[in-house]
MDAnalysis code that builds the backbone (N, CA, C; Angstrom):
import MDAnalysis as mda
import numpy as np

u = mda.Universe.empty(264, n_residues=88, atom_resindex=np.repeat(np.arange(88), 3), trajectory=True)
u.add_TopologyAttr("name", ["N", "CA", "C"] * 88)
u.add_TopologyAttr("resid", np.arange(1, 89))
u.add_TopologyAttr("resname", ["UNK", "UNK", "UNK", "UNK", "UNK", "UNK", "UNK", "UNK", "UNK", "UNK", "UNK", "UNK", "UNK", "UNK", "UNK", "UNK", "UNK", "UNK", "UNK", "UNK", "UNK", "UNK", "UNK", "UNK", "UNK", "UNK", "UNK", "UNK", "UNK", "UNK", "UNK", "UNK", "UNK", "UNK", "UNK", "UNK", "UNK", "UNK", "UNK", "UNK", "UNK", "UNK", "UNK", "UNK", "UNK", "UNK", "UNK", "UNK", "UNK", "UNK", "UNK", "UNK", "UNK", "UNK", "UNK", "UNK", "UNK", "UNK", "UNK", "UNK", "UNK", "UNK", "UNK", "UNK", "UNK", "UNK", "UNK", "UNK", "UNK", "UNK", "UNK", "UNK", "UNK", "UNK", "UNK", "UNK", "UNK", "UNK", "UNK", "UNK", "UNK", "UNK", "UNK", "UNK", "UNK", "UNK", "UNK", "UNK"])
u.atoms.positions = np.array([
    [80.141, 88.857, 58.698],
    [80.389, 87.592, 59.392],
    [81.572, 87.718, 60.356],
    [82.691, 88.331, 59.821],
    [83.763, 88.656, 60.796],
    [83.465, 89.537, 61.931],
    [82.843, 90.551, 61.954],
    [82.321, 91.193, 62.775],
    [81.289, 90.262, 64.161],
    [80.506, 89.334, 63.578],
    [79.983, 88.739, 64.477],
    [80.844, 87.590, 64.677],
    [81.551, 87.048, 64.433],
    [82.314, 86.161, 65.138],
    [83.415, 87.054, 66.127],
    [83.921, 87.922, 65.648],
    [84.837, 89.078, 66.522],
    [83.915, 89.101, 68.135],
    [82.647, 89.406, 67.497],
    [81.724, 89.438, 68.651],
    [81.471, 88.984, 69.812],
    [81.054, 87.423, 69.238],
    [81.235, 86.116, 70.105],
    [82.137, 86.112, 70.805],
    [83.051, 86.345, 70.426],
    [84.696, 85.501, 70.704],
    [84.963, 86.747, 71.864],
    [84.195, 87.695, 71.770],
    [84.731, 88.983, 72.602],
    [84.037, 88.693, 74.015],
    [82.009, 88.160, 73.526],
    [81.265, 87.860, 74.352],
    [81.821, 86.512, 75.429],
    [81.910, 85.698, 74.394],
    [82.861, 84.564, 75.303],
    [83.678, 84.806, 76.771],
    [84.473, 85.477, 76.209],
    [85.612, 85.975, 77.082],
    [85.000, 86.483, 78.229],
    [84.604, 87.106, 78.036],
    [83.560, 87.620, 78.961],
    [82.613, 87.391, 79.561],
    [82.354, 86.453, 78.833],
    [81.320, 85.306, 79.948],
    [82.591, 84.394, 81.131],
    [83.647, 83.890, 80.460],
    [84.726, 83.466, 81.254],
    [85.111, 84.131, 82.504],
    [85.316, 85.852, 82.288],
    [86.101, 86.777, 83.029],
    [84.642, 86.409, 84.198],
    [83.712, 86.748, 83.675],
    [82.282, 86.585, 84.469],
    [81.863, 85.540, 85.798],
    [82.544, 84.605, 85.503],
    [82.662, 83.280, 86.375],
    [83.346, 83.291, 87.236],
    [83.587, 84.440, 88.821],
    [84.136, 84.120, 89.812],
    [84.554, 83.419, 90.631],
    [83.832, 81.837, 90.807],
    [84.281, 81.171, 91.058],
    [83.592, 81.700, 92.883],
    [82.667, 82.517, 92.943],
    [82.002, 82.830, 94.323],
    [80.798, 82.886, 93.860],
    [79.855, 82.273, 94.294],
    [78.486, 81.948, 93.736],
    [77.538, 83.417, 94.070],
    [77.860, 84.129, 95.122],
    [77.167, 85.473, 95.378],
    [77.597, 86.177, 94.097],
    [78.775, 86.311, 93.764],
    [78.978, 86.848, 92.237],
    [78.550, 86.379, 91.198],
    [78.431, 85.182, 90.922],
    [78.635, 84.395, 89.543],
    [76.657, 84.224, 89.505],
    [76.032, 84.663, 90.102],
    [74.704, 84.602, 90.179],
    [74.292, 85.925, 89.824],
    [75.200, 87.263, 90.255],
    [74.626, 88.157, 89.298],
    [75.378, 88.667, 88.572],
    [76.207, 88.231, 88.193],
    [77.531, 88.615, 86.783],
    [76.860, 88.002, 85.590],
    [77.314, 86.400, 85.671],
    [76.548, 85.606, 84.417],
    [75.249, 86.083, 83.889],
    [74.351, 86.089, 85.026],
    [72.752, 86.475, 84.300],
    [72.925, 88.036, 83.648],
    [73.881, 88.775, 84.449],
    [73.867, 90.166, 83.908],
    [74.115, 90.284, 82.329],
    [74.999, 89.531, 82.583],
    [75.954, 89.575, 81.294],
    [74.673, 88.904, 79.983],
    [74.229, 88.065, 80.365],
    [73.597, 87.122, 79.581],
    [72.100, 88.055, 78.587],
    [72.013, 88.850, 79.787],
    [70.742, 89.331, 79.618],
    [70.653, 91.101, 79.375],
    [71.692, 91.370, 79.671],
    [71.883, 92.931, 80.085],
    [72.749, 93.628, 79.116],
    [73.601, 92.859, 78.981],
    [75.426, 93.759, 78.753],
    [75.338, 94.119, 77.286],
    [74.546, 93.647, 76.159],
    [74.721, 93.831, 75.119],
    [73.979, 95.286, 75.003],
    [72.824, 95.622, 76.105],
    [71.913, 96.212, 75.378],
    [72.327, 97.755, 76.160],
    [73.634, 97.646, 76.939],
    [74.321, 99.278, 77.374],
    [75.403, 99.527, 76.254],
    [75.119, 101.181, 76.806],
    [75.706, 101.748, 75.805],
    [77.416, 101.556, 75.982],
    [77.894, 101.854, 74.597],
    [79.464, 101.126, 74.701],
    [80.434, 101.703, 76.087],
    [80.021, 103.051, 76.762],
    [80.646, 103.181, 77.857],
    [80.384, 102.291, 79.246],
    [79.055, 101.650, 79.425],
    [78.700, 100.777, 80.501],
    [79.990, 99.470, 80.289],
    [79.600, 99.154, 79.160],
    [80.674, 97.699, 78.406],
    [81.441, 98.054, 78.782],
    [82.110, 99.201, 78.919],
    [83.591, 99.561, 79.098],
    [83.663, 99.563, 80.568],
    [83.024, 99.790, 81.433],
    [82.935, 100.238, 82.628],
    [82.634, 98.594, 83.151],
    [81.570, 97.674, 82.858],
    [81.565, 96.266, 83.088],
    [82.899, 95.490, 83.173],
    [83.775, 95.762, 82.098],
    [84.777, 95.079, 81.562],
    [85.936, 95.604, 82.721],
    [86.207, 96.384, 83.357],
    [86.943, 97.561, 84.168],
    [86.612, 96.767, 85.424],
    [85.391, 96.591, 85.888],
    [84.815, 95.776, 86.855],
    [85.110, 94.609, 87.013],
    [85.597, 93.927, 86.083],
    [85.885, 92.416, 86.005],
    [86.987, 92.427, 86.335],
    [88.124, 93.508, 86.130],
    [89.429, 93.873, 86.866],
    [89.757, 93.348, 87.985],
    [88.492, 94.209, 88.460],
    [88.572, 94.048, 90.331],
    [88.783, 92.631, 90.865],
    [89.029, 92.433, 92.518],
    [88.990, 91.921, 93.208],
    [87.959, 91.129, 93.613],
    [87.857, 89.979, 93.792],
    [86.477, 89.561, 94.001],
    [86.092, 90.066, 95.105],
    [86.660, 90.404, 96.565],
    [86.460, 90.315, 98.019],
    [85.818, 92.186, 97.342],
    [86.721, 92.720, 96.876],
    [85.783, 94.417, 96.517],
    [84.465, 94.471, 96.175],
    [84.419, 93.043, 94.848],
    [83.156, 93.230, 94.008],
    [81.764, 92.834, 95.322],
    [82.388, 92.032, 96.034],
    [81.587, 91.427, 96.872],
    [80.661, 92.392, 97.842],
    [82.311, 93.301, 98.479],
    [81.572, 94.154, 99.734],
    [80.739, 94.984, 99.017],
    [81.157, 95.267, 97.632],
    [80.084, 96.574, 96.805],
    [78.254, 96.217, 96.551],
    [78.414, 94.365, 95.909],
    [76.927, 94.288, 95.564],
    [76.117, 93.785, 96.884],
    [76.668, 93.555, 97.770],
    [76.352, 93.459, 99.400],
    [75.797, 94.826, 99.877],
    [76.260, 96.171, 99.065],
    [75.972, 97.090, 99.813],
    [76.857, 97.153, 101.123],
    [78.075, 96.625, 101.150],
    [78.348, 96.873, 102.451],
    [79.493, 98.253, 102.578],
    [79.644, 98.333, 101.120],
    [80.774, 99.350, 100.863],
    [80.455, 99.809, 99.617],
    [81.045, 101.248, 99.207],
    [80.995, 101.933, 98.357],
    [82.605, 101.964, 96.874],
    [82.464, 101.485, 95.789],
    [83.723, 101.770, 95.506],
    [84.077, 103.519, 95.043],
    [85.627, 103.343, 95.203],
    [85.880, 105.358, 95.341],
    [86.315, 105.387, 93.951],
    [85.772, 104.733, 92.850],
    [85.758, 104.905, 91.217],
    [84.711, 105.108, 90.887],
    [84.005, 106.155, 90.190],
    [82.705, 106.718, 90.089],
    [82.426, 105.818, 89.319],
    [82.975, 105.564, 87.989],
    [82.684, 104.575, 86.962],
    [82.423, 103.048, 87.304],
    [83.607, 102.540, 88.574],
    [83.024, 100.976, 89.095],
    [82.013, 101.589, 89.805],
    [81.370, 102.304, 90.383],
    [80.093, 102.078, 90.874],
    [79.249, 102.627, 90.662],
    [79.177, 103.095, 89.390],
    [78.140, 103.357, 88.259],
    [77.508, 102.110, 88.076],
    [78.533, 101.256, 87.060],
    [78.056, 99.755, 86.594],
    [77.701, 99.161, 88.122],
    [78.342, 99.271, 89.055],
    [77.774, 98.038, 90.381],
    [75.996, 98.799, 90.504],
    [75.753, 100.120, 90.463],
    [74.545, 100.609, 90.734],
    [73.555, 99.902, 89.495],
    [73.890, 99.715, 88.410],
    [73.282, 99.425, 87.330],
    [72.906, 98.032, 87.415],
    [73.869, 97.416, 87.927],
    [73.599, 95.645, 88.032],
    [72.701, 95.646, 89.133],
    [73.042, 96.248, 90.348],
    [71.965, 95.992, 91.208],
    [70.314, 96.623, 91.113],
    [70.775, 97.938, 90.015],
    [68.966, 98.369, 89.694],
    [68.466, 96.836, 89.035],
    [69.216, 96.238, 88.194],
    [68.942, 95.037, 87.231],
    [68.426, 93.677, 88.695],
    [68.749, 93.498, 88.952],
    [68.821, 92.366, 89.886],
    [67.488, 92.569, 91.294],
    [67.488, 94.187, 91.375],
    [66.625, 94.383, 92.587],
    [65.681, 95.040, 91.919],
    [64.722, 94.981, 91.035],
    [63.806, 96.347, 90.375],
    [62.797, 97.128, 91.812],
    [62.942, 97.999, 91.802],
    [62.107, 98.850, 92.965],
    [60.509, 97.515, 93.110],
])
């Protein structure tokens, strides 16, 4: 039981951090999160969570495609959200 409330309370947060407050983000963060984030492996989570760090104006130019980030790991997860969001 502690374990899944630890859980929640972790998921929560993270639904919070998730909410940019820029609707181009918060349209594919939230659903990501909602639908996605549990089911990567604990290094993606880690790499998601790293992402939420960032800048919004960075996260922006990245899922725009208009720019590349120079952290292999943030744009690992940005490649992963957008395979999620765009399926071939």
């Amino acid at each position: 039981m502690q374990d899944t409330q630890a859980d929640n309370s972790d998921f929560n947060r993270l639904w919070w951090h998730s909410r940019r407050g820029m609707l181009e983000l918060d349209v594919l963060l939230i659903p990501f999160l909602e639908k996605a984030y549990r089911d990567l492996d604990k290094e993606d989570q880690e790499r998601y969570k790293k992402l939420l760090s960032c800048e919004d104006a960075d996260m922006f130019e990245w899922f725009m495609q208009r720019s590349r980030s120079d952290d292999p790991d943030l744009q690992h997860i940005v490649d992963i959200i957008l395979a999620r969001v765009q399926p071939d």
